[in-house]
C-alpha positions, 0 to 999 in steps of 0.5 A, spaced: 255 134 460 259 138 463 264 144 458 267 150 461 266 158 457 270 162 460 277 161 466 281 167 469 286 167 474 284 172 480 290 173 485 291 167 488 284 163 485 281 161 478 275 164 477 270 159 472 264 159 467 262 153 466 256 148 465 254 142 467 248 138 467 244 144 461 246 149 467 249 155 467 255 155 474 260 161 476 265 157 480 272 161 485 276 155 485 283 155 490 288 150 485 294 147 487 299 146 482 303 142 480 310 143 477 318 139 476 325 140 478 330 136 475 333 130 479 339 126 478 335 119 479 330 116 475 323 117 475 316 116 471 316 123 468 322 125 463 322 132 460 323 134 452 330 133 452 330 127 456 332 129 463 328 127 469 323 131 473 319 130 479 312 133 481 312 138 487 305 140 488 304 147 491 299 149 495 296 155 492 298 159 486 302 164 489 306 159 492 308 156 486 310 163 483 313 164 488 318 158 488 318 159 481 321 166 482 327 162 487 330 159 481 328 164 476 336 164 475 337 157 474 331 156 470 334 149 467 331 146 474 324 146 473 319 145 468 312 145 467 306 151 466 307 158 469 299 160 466 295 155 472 288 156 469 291 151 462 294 147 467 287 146 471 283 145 464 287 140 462 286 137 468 279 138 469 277 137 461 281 132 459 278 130 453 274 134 447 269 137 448 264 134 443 259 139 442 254 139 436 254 144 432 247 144 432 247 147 438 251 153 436 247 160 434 252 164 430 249 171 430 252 176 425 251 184 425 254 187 420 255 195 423 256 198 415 251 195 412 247 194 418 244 187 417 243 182 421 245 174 420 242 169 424 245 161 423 247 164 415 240 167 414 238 173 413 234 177 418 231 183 414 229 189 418 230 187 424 234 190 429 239 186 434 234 186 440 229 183 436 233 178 433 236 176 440 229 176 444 227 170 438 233 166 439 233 166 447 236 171 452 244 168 454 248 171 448 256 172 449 258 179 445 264 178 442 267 186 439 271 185 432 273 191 428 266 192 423 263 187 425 259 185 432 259 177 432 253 175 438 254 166 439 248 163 443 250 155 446 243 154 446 242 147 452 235 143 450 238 138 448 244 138 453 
């Protein structure tokens, strides 16, 4: 099984979190976009309003920005997605995700009340070190206004 956690896009390369095979990878990937310009013939890709477009692949994402930017006062002449880290998950995963939940560690530390949640079960007494060294060592931080929220994928079964 194959999923991704995490893209960003730095300078002219997508940096990329994923996992393939129950194995954790950290990949720089070059993507070439592909975006459309309006033509007058008849084509298989047809915009929302019904115009004709074709595909102009680009070759790196500074090369599509900066096609972008020549028509950036005629914007009625191309389509498709500027955020080239979506167009490449779009690509790359085109199909759900189907991860089973059973899979999934929600851990909860409530700052104020200073209690720990671990899968809806309270871990009385415990502090998040402890709580963490039970259930594995790979946890992602996610930081909300009161409360710390710690998700563990764990990959036995995957």
């Amino acid at each position: 099984m194959r999923f991704y956690t995490n893209i960003t896009q730095w300078g002219n390369n997508l940096l990329l979190r994923e996992y393939k095979d129950g194995k954790r990878i950290n990949r720089k990937v070059k993507y070439e976009p592909t975006l459309y310009s309006v033509v007058t013939k008849p084509t298989e890709y047809k915009t929302l309003e019904g115009k004709y477009v074709t595909p102009v692949k680009h070759l790196s994402m500074k090369d599509a920005k900066e096609w972008v930017d020549n028509y950036k006062n005629q914007p009625h002449l191309i389509y498709g997605n500027t955020m080239f880290a979506y167009s490449y998950l779009a690509e790359q995963y085109p199909n759900e995700i189907g991860l089973p939940q059973t899979e999934m560690m929600l851990l909860i530390y409530t700052v104020m009340t200073r209690e720990i949640y671990c899968n809806n079960l309270l871990r009385s007494g415990q502090t998040i070190i402890q709580t963490l060294s039970q259930v594995g060592t790979q946890s992602f931080l996610i930081y909300h206004t009161s409360v710390i929220v710690l998700v563990k994928c764990l990959m036995r079964r995957l």
